[in-house]
C-alpha angles and dihedrals in degrees: 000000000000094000091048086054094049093043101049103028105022088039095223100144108218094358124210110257114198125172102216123237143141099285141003098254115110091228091052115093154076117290094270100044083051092048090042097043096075089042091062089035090069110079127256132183112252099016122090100202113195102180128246128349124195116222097252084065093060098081094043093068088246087147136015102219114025123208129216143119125277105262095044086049102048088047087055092043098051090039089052085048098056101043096057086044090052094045095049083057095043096048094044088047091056104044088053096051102088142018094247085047096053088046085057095038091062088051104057094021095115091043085051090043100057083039097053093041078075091072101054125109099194100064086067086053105200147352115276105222092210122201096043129123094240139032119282127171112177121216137178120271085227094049113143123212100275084062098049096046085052093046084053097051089041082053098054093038086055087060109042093050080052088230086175098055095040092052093049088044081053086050102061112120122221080268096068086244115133110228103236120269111218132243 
């Protein structure tokens, strides 16, 4: 699901797929990594699996679609909020704390501006919640309007690249069944 969605909305063509865990060694993990990492080794048509990642790696672009549970990915996500949030304060803090600084801080203000939108979390918008019947895209109670401009074009791009139909097509067992898509 989470290849098909990077693929067709994201346009990153055979994305790298990592289950996260606490080192990059197949046998280091928690109960469920060890149980899932065999799963994602064998190998299966439309996913490049590329092992573990550890969470340090994320940033770094080390995989395209990250798995984990819930718990461990919302975690992730709300720490990486926070510290671009907290960079972008920083950075404009100190930029503004001196005269010298300011000076600098016209001159590479359009490098440092491309550079920081990185670390934005509002120009993805939401959260898609992949494998359901219908379309969901979770925001943040607190979004502002950048985010949920962005939650609105994911949405219709959602649509118009049919993500549900091709991740239940992707579904489909060797006996031409389709496995249920929740509610």
């Amino acid at each position: 699901m989470g290849s098909i969605y990077m693929e067709h909305v994201v346009g990153i063509k055979n994305p790298r797929v990592a289950i996260v865990n606490i080192g990059a060694e197949e046998e280091k993990g928690n109960a469920l990594v060890k149980e899932t990492f065999p799963t994602f080794k064998k190998p299966v048509p439309d996913i490049n699996f590329i092992g573990s990642i550890e969470a340090r790696e994320i940033p770094h672009g080390g995989a395209d679609v990250i798995v984990c549970e819930a718990f461990t990915g919302n975690v992730i996500l709300k720490l990486y909020e926070g510290v671009g949030a907290t960079l972008i304060h920083m950075v404009k803090q100190g930029m503004m704390s001196t005269l010298r600084s300011k000076i600098g801080a016209l001159l590479v203000k359009p490098a440092l501006k491309t550079t920081l939108k990185a670390f934005d979390a509002s120009q993805y918008g939401g959260a898609p919640l992949l494998g359901l019947k219908g379309l969901v895209v979770k925001t943040h109670g607190s979004s502002k309007r950048t985010e949920v401009r962005n939650s609105i074009i994911q949405c219709v791009t959602f649509k118009e690249q049919q993500i549900n139909e091709k991740i239940k097509e992707s579904l489909t067992v060797g006996n031409g069944k389709t496995e249920e898509i929740k509610e």
